[in-house]
C-alpha positions as CSV (number, residue, x, y, z in Angstrom):
1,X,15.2,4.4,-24.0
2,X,18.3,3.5,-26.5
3,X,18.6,0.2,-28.4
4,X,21.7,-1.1,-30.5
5,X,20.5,-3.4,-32.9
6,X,23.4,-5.8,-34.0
7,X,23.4,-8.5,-37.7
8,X,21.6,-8.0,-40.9
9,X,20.3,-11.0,-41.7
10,X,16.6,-12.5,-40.7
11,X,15.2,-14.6,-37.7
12,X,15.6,-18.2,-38.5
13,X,15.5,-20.0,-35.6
14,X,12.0,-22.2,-34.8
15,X,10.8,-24.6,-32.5
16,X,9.8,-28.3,-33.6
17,X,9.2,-30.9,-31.1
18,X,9.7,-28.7,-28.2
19,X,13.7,-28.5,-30.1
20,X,15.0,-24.9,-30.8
21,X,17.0,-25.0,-34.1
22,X,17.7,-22.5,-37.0
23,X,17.8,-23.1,-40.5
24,X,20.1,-24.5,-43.0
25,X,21.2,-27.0,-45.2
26,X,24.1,-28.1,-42.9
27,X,22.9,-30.8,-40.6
28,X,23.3,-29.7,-37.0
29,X,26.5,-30.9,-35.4
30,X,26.1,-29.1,-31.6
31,X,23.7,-29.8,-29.1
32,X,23.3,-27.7,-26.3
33,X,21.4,-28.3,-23.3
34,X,19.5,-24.9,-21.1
35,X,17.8,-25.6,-18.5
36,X,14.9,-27.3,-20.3
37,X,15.2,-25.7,-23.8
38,X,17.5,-28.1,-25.9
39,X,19.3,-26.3,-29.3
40,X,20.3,-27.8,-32.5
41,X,23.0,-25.8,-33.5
42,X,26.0,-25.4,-35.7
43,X,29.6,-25.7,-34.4
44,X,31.3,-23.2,-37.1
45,X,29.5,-20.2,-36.1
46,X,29.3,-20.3,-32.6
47,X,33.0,-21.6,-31.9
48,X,34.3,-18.6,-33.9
49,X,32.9,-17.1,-31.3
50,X,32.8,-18.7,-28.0
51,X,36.0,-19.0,-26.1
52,X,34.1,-21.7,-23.8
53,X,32.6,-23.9,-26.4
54,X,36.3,-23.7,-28.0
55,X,37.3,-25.4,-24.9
56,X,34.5,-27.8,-24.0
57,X,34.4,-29.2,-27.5
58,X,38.1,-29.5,-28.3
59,X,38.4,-33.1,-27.4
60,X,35.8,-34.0,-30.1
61,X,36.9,-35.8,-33.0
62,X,36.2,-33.5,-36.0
63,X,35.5,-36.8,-38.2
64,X,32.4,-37.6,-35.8
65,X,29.8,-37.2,-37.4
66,X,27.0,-37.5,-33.9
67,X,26.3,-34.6,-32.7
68,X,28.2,-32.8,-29.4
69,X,26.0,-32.8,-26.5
70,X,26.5,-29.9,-24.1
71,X,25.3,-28.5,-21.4
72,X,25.3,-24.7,-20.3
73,X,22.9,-24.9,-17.3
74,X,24.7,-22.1,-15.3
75,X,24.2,-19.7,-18.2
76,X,23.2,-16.1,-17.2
77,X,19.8,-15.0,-18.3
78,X,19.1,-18.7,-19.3
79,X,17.3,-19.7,-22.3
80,X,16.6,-16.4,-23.8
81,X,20.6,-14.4,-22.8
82,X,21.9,-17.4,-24.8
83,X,19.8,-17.5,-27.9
84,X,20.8,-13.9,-28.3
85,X,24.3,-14.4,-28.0
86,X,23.9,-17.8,-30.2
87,X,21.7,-14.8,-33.3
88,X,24.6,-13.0,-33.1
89,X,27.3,-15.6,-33.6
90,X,24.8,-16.8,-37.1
91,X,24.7,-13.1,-37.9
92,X,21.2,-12.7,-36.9
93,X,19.3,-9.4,-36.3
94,X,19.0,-8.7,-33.0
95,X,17.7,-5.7,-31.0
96,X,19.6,-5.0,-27.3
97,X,18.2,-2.8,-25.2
98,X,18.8,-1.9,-21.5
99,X,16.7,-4.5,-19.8
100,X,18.3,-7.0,-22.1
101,X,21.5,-5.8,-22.0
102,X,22.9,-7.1,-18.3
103,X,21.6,-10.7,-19.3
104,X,22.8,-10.4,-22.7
105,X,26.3,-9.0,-21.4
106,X,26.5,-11.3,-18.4
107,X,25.9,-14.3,-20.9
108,X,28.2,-13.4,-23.2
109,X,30.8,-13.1,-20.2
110,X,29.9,-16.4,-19.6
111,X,30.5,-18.0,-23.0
112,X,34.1,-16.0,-23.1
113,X,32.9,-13.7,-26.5
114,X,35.5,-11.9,-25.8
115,X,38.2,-9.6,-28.4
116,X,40.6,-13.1,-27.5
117,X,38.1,-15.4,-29.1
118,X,37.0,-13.2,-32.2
119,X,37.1,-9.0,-33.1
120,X,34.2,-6.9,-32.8
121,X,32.8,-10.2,-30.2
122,X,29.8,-9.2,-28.5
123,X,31.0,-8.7,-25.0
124,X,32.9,-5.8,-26.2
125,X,29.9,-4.2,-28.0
126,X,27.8,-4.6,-24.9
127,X,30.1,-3.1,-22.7
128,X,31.1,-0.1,-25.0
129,X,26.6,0.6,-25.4
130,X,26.7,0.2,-22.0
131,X,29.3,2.8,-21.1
132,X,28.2,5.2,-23.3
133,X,24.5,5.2,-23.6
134,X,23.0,3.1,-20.7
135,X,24.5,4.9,-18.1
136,X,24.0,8.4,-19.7
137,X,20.2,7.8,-19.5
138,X,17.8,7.7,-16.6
139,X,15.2,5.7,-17.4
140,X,18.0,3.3,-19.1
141,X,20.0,3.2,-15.4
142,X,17.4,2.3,-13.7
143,X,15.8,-0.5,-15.8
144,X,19.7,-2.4,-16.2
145,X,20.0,-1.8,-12.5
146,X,16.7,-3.5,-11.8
147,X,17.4,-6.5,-14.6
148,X,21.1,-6.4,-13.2
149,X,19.8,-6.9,-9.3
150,X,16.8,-9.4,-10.4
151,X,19.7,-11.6,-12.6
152,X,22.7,-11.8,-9.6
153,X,22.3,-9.3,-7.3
154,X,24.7,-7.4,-5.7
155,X,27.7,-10.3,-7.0
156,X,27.4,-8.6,-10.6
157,X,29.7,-5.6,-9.0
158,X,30.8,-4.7,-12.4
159,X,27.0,-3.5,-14.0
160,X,25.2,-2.9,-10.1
161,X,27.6,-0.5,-8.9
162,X,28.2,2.1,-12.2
163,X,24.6,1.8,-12.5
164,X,23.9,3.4,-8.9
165,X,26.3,5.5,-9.2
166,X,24.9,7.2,-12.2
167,X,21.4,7.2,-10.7
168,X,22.5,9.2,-7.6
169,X,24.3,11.3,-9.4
170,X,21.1,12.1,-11.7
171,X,18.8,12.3,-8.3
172,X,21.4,14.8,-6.8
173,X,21.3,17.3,-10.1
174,X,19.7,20.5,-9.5
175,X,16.1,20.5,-11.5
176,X,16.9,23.0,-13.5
177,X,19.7,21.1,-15.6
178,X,17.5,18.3,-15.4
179,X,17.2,17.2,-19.7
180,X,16.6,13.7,-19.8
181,X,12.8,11.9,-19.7
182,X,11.2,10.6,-16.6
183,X,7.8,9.8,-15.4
184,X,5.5,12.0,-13.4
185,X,2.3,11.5,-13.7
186,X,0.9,13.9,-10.6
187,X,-3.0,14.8,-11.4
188,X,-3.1,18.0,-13.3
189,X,0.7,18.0,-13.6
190,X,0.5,17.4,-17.6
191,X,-2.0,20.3,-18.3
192,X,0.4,22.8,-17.5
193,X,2.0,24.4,-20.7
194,X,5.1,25.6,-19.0
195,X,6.4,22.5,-17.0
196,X,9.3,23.3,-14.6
197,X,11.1,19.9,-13.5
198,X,9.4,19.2,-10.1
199,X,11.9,18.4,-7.2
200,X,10.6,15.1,-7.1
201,X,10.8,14.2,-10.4
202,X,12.7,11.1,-9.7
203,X,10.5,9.5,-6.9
204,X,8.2,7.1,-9.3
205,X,10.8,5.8,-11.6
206,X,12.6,4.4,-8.8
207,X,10.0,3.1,-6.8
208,X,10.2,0.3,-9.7
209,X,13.5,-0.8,-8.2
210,X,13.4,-4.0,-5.6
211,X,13.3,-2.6,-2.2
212,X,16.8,-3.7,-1.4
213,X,18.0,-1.6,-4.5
214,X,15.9,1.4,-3.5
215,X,17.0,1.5,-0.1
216,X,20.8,1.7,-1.6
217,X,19.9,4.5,-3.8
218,X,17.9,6.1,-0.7
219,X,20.8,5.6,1.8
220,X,23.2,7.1,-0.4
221,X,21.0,10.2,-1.5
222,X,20.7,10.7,2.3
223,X,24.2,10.4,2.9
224,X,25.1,13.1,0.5
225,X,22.8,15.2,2.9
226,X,22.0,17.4,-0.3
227,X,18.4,16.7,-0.7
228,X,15.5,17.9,2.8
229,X,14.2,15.5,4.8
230,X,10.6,16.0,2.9
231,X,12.0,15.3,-0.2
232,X,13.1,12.1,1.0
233,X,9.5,10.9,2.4
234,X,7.6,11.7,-0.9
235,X,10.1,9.2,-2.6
236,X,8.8,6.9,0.7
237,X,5.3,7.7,0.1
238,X,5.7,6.9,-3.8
239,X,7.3,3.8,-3.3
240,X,4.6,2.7,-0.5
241,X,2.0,3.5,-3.2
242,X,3.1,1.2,-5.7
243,X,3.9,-1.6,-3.2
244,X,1.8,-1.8,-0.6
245,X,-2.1,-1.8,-0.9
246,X,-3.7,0.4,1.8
247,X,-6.3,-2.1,3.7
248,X,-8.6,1.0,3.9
249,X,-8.8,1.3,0.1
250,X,-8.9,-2.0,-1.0
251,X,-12.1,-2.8,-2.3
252,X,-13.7,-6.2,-1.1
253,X,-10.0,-7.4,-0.1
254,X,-9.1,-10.5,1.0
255,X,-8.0,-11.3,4.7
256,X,-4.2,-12.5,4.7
257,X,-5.7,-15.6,6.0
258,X,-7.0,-16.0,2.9
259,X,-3.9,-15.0,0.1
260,X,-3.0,-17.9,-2.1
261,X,0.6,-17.2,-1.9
262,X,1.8,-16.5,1.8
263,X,4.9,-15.2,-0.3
264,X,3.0,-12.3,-1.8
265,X,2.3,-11.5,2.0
266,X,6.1,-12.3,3.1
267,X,7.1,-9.5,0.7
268,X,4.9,-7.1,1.6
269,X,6.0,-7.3,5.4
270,X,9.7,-7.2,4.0
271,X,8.7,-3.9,1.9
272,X,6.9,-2.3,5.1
273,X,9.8,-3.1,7.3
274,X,12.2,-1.6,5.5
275,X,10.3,1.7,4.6
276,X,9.6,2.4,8.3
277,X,13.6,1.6,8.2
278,X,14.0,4.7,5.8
279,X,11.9,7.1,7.2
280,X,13.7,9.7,8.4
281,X,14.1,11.2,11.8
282,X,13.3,14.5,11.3
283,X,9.3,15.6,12.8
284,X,7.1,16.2,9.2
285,X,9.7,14.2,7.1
286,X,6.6,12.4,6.3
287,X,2.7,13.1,6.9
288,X,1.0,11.5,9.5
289,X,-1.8,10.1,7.5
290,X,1.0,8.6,5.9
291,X,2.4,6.8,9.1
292,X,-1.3,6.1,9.7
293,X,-1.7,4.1,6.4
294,X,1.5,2.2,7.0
295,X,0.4,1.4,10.4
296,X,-2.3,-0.1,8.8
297,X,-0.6,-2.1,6.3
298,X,1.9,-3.5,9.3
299,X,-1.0,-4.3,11.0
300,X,-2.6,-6.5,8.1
301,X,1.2,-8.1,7.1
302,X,1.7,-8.6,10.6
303,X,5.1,-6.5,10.8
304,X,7.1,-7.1,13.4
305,X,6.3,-5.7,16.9
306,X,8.8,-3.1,17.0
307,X,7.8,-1.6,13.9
308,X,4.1,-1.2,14.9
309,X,5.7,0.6,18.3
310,X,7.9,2.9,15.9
311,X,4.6,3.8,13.8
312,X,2.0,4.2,16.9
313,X,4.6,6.5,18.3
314,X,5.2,8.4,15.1
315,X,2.1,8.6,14.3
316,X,0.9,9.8,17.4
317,X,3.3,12.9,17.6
318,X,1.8,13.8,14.2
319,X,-2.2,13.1,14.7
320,X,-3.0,16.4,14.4
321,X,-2.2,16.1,10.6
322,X,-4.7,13.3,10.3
323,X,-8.4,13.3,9.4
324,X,-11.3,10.8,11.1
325,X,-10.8,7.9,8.6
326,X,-7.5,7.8,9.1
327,X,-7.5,6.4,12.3
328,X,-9.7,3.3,11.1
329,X,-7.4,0.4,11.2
330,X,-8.9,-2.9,9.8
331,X,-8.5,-6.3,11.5
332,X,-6.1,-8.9,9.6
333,X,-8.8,-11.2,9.5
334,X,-10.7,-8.0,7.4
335,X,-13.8,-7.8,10.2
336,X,-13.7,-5.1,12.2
337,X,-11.7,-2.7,13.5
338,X,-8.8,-2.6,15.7
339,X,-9.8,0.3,18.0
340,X,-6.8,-0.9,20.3
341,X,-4.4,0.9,17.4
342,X,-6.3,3.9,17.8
343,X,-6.2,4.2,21.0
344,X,-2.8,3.9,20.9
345,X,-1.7,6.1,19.0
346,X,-3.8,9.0,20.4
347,X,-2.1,8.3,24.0
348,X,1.3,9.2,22.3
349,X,-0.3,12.5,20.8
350,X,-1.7,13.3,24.5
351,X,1.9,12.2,26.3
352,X,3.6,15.1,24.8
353,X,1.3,17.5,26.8
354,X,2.1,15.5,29.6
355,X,6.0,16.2,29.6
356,X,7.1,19.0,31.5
357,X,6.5,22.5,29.7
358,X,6.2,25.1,31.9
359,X,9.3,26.6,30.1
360,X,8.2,26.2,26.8
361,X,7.1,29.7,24.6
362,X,4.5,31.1,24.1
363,X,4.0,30.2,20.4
364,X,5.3,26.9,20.9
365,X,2.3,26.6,23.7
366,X,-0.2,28.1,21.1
367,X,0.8,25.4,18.6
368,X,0.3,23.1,20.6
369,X,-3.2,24.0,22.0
370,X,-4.2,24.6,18.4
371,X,-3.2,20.5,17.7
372,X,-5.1,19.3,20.5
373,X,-7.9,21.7,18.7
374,X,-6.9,19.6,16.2
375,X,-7.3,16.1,16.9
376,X,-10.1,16.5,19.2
377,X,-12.3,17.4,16.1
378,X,-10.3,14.6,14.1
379,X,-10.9,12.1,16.8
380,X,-14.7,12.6,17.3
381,X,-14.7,12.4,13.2
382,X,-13.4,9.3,14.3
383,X,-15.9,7.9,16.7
384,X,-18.6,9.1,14.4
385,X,-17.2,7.1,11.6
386,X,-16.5,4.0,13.7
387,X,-20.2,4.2,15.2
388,X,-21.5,3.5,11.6
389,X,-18.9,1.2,10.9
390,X,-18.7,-1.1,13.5
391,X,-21.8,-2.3,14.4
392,X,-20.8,-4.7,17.0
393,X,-18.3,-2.2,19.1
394,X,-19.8,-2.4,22.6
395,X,-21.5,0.3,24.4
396,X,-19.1,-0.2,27.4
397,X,-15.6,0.1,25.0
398,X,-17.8,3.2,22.8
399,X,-17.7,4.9,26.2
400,X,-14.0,4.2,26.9
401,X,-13.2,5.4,23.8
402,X,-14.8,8.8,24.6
403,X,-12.8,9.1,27.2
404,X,-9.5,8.6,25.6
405,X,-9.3,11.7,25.3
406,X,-9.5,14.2,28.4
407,X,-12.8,17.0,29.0
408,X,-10.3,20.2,28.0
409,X,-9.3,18.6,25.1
410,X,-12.6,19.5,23.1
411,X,-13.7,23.3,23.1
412,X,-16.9,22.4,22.1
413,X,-19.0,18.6,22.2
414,X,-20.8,19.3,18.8
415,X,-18.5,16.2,17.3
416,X,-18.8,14.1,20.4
417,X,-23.0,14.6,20.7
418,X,-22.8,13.8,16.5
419,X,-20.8,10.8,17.2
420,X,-23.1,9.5,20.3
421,X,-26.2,10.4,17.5
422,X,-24.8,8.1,15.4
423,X,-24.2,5.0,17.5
424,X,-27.5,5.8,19.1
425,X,-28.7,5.3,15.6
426,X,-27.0,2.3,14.7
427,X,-28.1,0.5,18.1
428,X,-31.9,0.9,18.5
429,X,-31.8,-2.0,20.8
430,X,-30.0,-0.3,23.3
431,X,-31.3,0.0,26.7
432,X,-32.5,3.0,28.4
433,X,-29.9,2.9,31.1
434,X,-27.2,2.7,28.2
435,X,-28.3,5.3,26.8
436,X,-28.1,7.5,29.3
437,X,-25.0,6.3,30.0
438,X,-23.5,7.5,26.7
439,X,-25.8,10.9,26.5
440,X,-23.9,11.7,30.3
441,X,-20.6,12.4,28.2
442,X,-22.1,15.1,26.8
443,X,-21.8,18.4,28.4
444,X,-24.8,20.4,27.3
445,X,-23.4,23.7,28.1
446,X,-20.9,23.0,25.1
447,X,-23.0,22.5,22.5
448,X,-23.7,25.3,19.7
449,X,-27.0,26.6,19.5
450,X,-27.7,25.3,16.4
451,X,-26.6,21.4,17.4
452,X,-28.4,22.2,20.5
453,X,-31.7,22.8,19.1
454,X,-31.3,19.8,16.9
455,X,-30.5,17.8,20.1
456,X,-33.8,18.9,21.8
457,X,-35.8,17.9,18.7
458,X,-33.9,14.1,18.8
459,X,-36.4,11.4,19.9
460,X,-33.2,9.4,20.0
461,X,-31.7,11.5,22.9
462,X,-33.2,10.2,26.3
463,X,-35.9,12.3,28.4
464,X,-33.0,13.4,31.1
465,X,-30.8,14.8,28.3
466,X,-33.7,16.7,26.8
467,X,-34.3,18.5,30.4
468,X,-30.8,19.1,31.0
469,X,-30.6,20.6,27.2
470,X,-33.6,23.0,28.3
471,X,-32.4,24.2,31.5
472,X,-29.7,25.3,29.5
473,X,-31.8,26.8,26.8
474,X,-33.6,28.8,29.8
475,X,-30.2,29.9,30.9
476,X,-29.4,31.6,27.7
477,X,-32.8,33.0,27.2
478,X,-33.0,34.6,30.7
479,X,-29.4,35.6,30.3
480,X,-30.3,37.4,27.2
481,X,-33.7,38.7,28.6
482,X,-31.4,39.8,31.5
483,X,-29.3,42.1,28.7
484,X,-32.3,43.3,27.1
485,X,-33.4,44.8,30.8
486,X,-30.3,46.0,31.0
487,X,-30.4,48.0,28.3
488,X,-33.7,49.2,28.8
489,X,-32.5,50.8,32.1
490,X,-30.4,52.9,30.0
491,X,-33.3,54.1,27.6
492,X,-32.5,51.2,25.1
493,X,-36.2,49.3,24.1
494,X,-36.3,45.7,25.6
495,X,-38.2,43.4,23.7
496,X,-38.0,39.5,23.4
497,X,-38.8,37.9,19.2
498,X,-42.1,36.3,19.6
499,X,-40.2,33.6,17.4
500,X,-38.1,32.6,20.4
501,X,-41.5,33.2,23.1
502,X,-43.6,30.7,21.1
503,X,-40.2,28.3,20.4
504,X,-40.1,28.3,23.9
505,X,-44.1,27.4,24.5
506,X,-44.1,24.7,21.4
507,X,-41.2,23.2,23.3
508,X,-42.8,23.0,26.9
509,X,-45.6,21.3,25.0
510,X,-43.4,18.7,23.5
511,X,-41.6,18.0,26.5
512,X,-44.8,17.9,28.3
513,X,-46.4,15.6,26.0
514,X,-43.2,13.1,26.0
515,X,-43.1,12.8,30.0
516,X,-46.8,12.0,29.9
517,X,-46.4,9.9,27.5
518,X,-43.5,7.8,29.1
519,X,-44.3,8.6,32.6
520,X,-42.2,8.6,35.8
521,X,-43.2,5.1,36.6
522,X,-42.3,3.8,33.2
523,X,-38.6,5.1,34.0
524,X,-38.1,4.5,37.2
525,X,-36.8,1.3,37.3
526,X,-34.1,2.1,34.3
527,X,-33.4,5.1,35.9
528,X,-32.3,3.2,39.4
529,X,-30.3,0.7,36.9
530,X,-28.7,3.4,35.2
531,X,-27.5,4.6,38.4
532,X,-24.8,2.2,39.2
533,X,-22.9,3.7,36.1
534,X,-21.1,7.1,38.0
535,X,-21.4,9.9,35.8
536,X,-18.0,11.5,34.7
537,X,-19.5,15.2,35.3
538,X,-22.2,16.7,38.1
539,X,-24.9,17.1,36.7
540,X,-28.5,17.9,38.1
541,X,-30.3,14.3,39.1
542,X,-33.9,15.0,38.2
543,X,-36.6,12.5,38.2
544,X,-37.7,12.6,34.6
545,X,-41.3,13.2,34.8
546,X,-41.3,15.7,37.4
547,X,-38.4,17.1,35.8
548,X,-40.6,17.4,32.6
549,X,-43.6,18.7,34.5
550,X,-41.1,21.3,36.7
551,X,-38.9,22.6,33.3
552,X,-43.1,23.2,31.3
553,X,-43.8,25.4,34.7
554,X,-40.4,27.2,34.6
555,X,-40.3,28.1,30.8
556,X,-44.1,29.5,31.1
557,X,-43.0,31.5,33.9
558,X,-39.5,32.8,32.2
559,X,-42.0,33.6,29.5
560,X,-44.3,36.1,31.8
561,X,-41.7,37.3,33.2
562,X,-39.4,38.3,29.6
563,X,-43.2,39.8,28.3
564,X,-42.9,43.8,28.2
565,X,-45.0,45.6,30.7
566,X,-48.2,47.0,29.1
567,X,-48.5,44.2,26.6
568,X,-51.5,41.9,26.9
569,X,-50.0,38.4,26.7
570,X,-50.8,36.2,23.8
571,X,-51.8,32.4,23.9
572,X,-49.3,30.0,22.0
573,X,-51.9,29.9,19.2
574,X,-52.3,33.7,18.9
575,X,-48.3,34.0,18.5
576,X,-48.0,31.2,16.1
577,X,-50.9,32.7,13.8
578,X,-49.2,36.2,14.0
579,X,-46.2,34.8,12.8
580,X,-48.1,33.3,10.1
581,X,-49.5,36.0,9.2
582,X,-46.2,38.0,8.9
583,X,-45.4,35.7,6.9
């Protein structure tokens, strides 16, 4: 930042009685009225100076001795652009820099300090440091086109326009003649001993323009079609960072019911608005956790409806890039979520596979398999994270979001049978025929081994689940047992781990144990209530106790029948202490 420092001699000016005057031994002769700030001053020095006070006090009688009144209530830059201009017609030291230069310079204008009033005035000097130093800088552009835009907007043509101008033209320059400062403060950015200019170098100085100013400098950088798309959305991202605070992030934050200043909330919505305005069209211009975030934010402003449509749409085509959390939207009123939003936006991600695409590639069809890979796993993040969030979500709209998305959408239902853990978890009061309900989205033959096992050991899982969880289990062993025969039929030695015969027993037991303790009369009634919710897949209706009893009988028998011939077989408690004894 450059500064021109203008006079020699000291500050005297000082306030008594709520009355700005400077010292001397001349009484004061000029009054002058700003706003609410009233100067005693000195006519000799300032008409010298000021072509307008020339004219408003040449009807004065010079042999008057009261003092002139004036007022200068139109002033640019008010109380403080005038005092400035009033130091430098005494002679005072004063320090201009490029935040005080446009008021200083637009004041100065006003007063008519012009070469026709005096040499060397003060307009002239401003405009020259302007010219040649302001406008060579960066960080000096943009802070006199933010104090120029903040003072009169886009009516001060003459200061607005040269200082856009020159910030494009520094935004367009290649990084590698980049040489002036700017501010980057990426993480791990200053550690690095050789720092190349990053191409985005520019994105956090100017997100401290007004939105209307940005989007001028934006719409003219896109124009020049020299910068990618990308490039464009960081500088979007940037600004949204410093403008707009993400509802997800904020700490303990207040419901916009609840701001003091509906203002504050007024700009925010005017910021969103015209960021979503910005974005541009091209797919991956921006992230979609970013789209998410600002759908969030339009959400809690209450943006208009058209610009929640454009995000839930955007959004949607790119929810593949997104993670769990991303997807929670808070309510305006800051309890809750809005699960509505989600849904939303993940029908938009699931109507591009519904378009016509028998023509389509085949890497274009493997991309798009590997994003609805994707976002199923993203989306039961989702449900797990809104189960321990939400503890008031109904079982009834839990269920309906499950089935938001479609049965080949997820390869596997280790996500879906954590998420339905969870809720079970954070609703103990839930009723037997509910939970049922939820454990029949769960497809048993699609759970890993590992998150299988886990499931079997789950009081919270209900008894039916637990038997449809085992018959599967005895599928695999017998499936395997089956291999190991056939392998032996070729010479090959076919043995089953005692570790998986007496997993098998300790399980039977459990089961056992848990039907007898429940019993079939205990469940009967639930179970006859929990018919009247259809199941979304076919599975095996078993009456849980018999079930229970029927699935000990069968794993006893697989065992017999998977023990080598010749071997004597052991009792559960034979096993278990050989394996101890390996041990």
């Amino acid at each position: 930042m450059k500064y021109m420092k203008l006079g020699t001699k000291p500050d005297t000016f000082y306030t008594e009685e709520a009355v700005r005057s400077v010292v001397s031994d001349v009484p004061a002769d000029l009054i002058i009225h700003v706003n609410n700030t009233k100067y005693q001053l000195h006519k000799f020095p300032l008409l010298l100076k000021c072509g307008l006070l020339q004219r408003l006090c040449s009807d004065t009688d010079d042999g008057d001795e009261a003092p002139v009144p004036v007022a200068l209530h139109d002033i640019p830059g008010g109380e403080e652009a005038f005092e400035l201009c009033a130091k430098f017609c005494y002679g005072i030291s004063i320090s201009i820099g490029a935040s005080t230069l446009v008021p200083a310079l637009l004041a100065a204008r006003f007063l008519r300090m012009t070469e026709a009033a005096a040499k060397g005035n003060l307009a002239a000097k401003l405009e020259a440091f302007f010219d040649t130093c302001v406008l060579a800088g960066w960080k000096d552009s943009v802070a006199a086109l933010q104090a120029a835009w903040r003072l009169s907007g886009w009516s001060e043509s003459r200061v607005v326009q040269p200082c856009l101008d020159s910030i494009v033209d520094k935004i367009l320059t290649p990084p590698t003649k980049v040489t002036w400062s700017f501010t980057y403060t990426r993480p791990g950015y200053a550690a690095k001993k050789k720092q190349s200019v990053p191409r985005d170098w520019w994105t956090e100085d100017v997100s401290e323009l007004d939105v209307e100013v940005f989007r001028s400098v934006i719409s003219t950088v896109r124009a020049s079609g020299l910068l990618p798309p990308p490039l464009i959305g960081e500088a979007l991202h940037v600004y949204a960072s410093k403008h707009l605070a993400d509802p997800l992030r904020a700490a303990g934050s207040a419901s916009v019911g609840d701001e003091d200043d509906e203002a504050v909330v007024a700009r925010q919505r005017r910021v969103l608005e015209s960021i979503v305005t910005m974005i541009p069209g091209e797919h991956g211009a921006v992230t979609g956790r970013f789209l998410l975030r600002l759908l969030r934010s339009a959400i809690r402003v209450g943006a208009s409806p058209s610009t929640r449509a454009q995000l839930v749409r955007q959004a949607g085509s790119q929810l593949d890039e997104a993670r769990g959390e991303d997807m929670l939207v808070p309510m305006p009123s800051g309890e809750g979520y809005d699960i509505g939003a989600a849904e939303a936006v993940l029908e938009h991600f699931l109507a591009q596979f519904r378009r016509p695409g028998g023509g389509a590639a085949p890497e274009e069809r493997r991309r798009m398999s590997a994003a609805m890979g994707r976002v199923a796993r993203t989306f039961d993040e989702y449900l797990r994270t809104i189960a321990a969030l939400d503890r008031d979500l109904p079982v009834g709209r839990f269920v309906d979001l499950v089935e938001c998305l479609p049965d080949i959408a997820r390869s596997d239902h280790d996500g879906l049978y954590y998420a339905i853990d969870v809720y079970l978890k954070e609703h103990p009061e839930l009723s037997k025929a509910d939970k049922k309900r939820l454990c029949r989205l769960i497809d048993c033959r699609k759970l890993s081994p590992e998150v299988r096992a886990q499931a079997i050991s789950n009081d919270r899982m209900p008894l039916r689940t637990i038997v449809q969880l085992l018959f599967v289990e005895q599928e695999r062993t017998m499936g395997g047992a089956a291999n190991h025969a056939a392998g032996a039929s070729h010479g090959t030695a076919a043995t089953v781990a005692p570790a998986d015969l007496a997993s098998t027993d300790a399980i039977s037991s459990r089961l056992a144990a848990r039907a007898t303790k429940e019993g079939p009369a205990a469940s009967s009634a639930e179970e006859h209530k929990s018919e009247v919710h259809r199941p979304r897949r076919d599975h095996a209706r078993v009456a849980d106790g018999a079930a229970a009893a029927a699935m000990t009988r069968s794993l006893s028998a697989s065992t017999k029948a998977t023990t080598p011939a010749g071997r004597k077989e052991r009792t559960p408690e034979e096993r278990g202490s050989r394996m101890r004894n390996k041990q």
